[in-house]
N, C-alpha and C positions, 0 to 999 in steps of 0.2 A: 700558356701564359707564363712571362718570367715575372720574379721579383713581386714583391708583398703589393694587396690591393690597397686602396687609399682612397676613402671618402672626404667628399668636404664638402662641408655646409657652407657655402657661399653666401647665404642672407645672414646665416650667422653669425660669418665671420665679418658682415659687414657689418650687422648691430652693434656687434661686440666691442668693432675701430670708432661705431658713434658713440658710445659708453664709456669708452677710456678718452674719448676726446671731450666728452662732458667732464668728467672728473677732474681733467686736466682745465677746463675753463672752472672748476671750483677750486681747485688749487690758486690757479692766478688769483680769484676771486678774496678767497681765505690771508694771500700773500698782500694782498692792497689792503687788508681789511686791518689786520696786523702792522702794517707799515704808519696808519693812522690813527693806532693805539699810542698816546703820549702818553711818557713816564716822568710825572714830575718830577723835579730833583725834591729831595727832601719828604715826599709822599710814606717814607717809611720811619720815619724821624730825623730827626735833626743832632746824629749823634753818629760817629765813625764806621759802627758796622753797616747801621742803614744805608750810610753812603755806596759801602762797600757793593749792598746788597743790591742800592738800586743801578750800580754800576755793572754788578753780572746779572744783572735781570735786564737790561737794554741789550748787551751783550747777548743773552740767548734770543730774546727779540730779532735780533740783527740775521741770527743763524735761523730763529726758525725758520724766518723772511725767504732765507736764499734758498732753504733747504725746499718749501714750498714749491718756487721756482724753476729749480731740478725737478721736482717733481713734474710739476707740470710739462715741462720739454719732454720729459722721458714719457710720459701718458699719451703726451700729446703724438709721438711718436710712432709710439705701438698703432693709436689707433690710426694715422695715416698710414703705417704698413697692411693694417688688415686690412682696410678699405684696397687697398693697392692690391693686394695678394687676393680679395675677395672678386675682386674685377677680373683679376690676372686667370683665375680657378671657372669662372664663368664666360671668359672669351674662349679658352679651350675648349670647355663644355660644348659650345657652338660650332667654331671648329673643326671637332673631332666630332661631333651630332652632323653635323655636313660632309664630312669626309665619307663617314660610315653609309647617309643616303645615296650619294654618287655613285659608291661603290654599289650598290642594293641595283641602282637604278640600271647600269651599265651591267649584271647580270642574267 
């Protein structure tokens, strides 16, 4: 045998790409949630900083929104790789599980 062995939990790795793809559906979720949080004008007083303030607080609003967003693409990501790579690890299994009886059978 050359080169290092390598296990892989296939159900695992598939729970795992439905658990990051849930996350990523709370993300979206938290991102619309936040999008329909309204910021009065004036909710902070009626006086130049509060302006100021409520003017960088829409502003992070705005960021957390996207940032969300990213999040959720990038989660959403992972878990269609692992579901992909979980498949990909269990078609070989098979495979190589039939490769191996042929060979058995034909000896």
């Amino acid at each position: 045998r050359k080169g290092p062995m390598m296990f892989v939990d296939a159900d695992l790795l598939h729970s795992g790409g439905t658990e990051s793809r849930h996350a990523a559906d709370h993300a979206h979720q938290a991102a619309e949630h936040l999008s329909k949080a309204e910021l009065q004008s004036r909710m902070f007083g009626d006086f130049a900083v509060a302006d100021e303030f409520h003017a960088l607080t829409t502003s992070l609003q705005v960021d957390h929104k996207r940032l969300l967003l990213q999040h959720r693409e990038t989660l959403y990501s992972v878990g269609q790789g692992a579901q992909v790579a979980a498949a990909g690890f269990t078609d070989m299994e098979q495979n190589n599980t039939a490769s191996v009886r042929a060979v058995r059978c034909t000896s």
